[in-house]
C-alpha positions as CSV (number, residue, x, y, z in Angstrom):
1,X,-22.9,-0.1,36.1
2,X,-26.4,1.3,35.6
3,X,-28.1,3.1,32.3
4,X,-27.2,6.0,34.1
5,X,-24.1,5.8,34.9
6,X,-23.7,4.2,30.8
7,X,-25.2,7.3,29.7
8,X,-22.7,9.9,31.6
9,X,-19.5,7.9,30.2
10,X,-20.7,7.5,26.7
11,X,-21.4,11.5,27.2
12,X,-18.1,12.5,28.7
13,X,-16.0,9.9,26.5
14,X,-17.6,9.8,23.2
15,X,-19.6,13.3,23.0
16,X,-22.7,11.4,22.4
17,X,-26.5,12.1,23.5
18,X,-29.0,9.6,23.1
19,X,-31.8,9.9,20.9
20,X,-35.1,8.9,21.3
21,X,-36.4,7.0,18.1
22,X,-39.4,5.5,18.9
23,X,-42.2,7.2,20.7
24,X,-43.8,3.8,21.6
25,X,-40.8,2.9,23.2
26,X,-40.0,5.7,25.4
27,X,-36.8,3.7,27.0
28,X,-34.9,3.0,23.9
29,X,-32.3,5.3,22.8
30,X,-29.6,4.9,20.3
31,X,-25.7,6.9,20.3
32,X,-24.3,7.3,17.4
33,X,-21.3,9.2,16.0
34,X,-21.1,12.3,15.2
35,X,-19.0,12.1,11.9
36,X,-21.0,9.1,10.0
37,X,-24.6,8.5,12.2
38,X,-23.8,5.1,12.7
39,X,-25.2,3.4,16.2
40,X,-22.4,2.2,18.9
41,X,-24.3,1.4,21.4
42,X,-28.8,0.6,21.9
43,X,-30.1,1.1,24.8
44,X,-33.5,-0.7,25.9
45,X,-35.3,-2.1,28.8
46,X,-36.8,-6.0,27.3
47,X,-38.7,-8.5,28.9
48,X,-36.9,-10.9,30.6
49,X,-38.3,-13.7,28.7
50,X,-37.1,-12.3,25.5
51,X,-33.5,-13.1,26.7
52,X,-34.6,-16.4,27.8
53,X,-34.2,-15.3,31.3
54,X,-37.0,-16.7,34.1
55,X,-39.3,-14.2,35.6
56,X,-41.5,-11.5,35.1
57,X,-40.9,-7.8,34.2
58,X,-38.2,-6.0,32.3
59,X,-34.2,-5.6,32.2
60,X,-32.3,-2.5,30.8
61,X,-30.1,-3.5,28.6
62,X,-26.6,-2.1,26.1
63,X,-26.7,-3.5,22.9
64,X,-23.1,-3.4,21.1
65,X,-21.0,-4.5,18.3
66,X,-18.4,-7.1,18.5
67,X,-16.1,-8.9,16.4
68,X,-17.7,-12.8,15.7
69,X,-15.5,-14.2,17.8
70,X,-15.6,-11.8,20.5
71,X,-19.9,-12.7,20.6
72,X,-19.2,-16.4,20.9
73,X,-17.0,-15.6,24.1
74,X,-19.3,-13.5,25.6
75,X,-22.6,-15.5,25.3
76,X,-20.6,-17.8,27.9
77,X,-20.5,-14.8,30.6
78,X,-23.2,-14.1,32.9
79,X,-25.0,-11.1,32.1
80,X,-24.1,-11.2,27.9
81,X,-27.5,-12.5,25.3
82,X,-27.7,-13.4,21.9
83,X,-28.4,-9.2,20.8
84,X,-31.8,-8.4,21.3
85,X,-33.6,-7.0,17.9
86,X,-29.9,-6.8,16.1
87,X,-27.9,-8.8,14.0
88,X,-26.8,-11.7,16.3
89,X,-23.5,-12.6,14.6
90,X,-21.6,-9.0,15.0
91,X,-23.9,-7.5,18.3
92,X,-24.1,-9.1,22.4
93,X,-26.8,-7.5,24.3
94,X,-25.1,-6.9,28.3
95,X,-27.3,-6.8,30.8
96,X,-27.2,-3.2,33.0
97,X,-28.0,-4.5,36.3
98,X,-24.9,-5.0,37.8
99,X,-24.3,-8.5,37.0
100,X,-21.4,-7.2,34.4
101,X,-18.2,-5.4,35.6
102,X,-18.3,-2.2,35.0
103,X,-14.9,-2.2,33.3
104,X,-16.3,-5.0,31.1
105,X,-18.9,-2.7,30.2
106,X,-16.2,0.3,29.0
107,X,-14.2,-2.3,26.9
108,X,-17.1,-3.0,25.3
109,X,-17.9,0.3,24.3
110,X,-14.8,1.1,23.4
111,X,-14.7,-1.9,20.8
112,X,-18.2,-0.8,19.6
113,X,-17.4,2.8,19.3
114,X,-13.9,1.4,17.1
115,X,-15.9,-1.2,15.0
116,X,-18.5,1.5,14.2
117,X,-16.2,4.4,12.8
């Protein structure tokens, strides 16, 4: 599942745009609820090196919030980082090239949209 495809189910299921915070970082957008502003999901495209990966150029990436335990099980799954410019102990940055499941990436979502209420 691509950013794009990410962006049309976070629009369709949670009512959510993105927003464009940061004018030096034209890629990055936030969603956020409507009710209390808080962030459920960062989007960003990072250098690979920053997630420790090999290689030049960039990977898009979802940052979202998990419960602690829920983070130590998904640093062991391809595709899942230590969260990228969050708090590493309750966020897991996915990779959104394809290398996680789709449906892995609507669970997540899901628990970020819940744990963000």
């Amino acid at each position: 599942m691509g950013r794009a495809e990410v962006i049309e189910l976070i629009r369709n299921k949670y009512g959510a745009e993105p927003e464009y915070l940061w004018m030096n970082q034209p890629n990055y957008s936030v969603f956020r609820h409507k009710s209390n502003k808080k962030w459920f999901a960062v989007m960003m495209d990072v250098s690979k090196r920053k997630l420790g990966l090999t290689g030049e150029g960039k990977i898009e990436i979802m940052n979202v919030k998990c419960d602690k335990e829920s983070v130590l099980f998904l640093l062991d799954e391809p595709g899942c980082f230590p969260a990228y410019h969050m708090n590493k102990a309750s966020w897991v940055s996915v990779a959104l090239d394809g290398v996680v499941e789709g449906e892995k990436i609507k669970i997540l979502l899901k628990n970020s949209y819940e744990m963000t209420k």
